[in-house]
C-alpha positions in Angstrom: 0.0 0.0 0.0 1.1 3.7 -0.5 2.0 5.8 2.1 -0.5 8.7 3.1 0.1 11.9 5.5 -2.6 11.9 8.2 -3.1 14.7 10.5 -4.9 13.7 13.5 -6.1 16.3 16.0 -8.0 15.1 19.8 -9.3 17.0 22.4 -8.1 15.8 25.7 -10.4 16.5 28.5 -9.2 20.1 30.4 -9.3 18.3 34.3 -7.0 15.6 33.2 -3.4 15.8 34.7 -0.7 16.6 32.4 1.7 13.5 33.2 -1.4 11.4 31.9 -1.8 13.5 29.0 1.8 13.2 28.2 1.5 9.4 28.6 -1.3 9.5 26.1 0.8 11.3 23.8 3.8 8.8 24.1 0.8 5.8 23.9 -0.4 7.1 20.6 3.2 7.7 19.4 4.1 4.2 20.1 0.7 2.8 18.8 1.3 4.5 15.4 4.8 3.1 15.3 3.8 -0.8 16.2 1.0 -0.9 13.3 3.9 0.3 11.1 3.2 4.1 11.1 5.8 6.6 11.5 4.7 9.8 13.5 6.3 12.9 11.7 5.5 15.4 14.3 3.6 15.7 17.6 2.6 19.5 18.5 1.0 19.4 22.5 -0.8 22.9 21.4 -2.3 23.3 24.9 -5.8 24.4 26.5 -7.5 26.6 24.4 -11.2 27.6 24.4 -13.9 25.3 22.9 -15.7 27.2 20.2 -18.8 25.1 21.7 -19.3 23.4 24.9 -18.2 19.6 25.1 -19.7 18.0 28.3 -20.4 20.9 29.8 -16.9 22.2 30.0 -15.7 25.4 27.8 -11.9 24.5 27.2 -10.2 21.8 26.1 -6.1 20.2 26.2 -5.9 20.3 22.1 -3.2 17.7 20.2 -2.2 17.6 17.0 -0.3 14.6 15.2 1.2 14.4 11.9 1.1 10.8 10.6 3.1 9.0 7.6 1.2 5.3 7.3 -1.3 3.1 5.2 -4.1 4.0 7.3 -4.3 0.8 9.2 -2.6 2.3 11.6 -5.4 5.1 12.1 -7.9 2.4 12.3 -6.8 1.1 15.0 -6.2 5.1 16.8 -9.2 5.6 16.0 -11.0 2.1 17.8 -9.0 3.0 20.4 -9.9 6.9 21.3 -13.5 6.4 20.8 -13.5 4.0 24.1 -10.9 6.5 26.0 -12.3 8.7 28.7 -10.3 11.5 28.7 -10.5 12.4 25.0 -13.3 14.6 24.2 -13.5 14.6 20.9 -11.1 13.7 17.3 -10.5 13.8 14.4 -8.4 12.4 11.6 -7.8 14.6 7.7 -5.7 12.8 4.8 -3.4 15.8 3.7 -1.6 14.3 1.3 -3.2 15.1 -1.9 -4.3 18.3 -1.4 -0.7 19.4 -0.4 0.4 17.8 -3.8 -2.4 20.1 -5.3 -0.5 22.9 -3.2 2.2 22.4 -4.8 1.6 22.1 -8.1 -0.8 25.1 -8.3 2.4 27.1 -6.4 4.7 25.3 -8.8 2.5 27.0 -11.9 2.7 30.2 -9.8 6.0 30.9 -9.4 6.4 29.3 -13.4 4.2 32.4 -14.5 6.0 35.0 -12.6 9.2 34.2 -13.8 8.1 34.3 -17.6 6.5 37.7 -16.7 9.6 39.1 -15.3 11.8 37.5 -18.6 9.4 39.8 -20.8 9.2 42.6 -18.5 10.8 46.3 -20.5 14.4 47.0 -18.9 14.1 50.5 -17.4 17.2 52.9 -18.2 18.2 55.2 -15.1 19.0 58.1 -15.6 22.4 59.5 -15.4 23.8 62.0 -12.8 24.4 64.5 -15.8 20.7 64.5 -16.4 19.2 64.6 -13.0 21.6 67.6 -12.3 20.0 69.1 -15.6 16.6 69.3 -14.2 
């Protein structure tokens, strides 16, 4: 199978200690990695405000996970953080192709500029002897 990018973002609940969050953290790293993932980065983004309320609570411990795999390995995340208590809420995005569409449509971009500026008219300045004219 090809390898995909996967971002995967979960709401930790806000009352839960940080070294469990943390262990969390290393437990999803570590499940990624034994169903043959490879976790690219791991940002602990923090407690921010919820933009609705989530069990009655109005902040949440937000993570976000960049993932290199098949997507067996987010199968089996996924199983696993719907039956976890302290996660809140997630979610899992395939980037891949639409940062390959990024790219290319950049690619044509900067492609276009550079043929504009290879046309554009060469403007003389002018001389010290003329601007002292005037």
């Amino acid at each position: 199978m090809a390898l995909r990018t996967y971002e995967v973002m979960y709401i930790v609940d806000p009352e839960t200690p940080v070294d469990r969050i943390e262990k969390l953290n290393e437990a999803v790293g570590k499940l990624v990695e034994k169903e043959g993932g490879e976790v690219v980065r791991m940002d602990d983004i923090g407690l921010k405000n919820l933009a609705y309320p989530i069990q009655k609570k109005d902040t949440g411990h937000y993570v976000l996970f960049e993932i290199n795999g098949t997507g067996q390995e987010i199968l089996e995340l996924e199983r696993r953080m719907r039956v976890n208590d302290m996660i809140m809420r997630y979610i899992t995005v395939r980037v891949d192709e639409d940062r390959r569409k990024a790219a290319a449509i950049r690619d044509r971009r900067e492609a276009k500029n550079a043929k504009r500026k290879s046309f554009a008219p060469v403007v003389e300045e002018a001389t010290t002897e003329e601007a002292a004219a005037e």
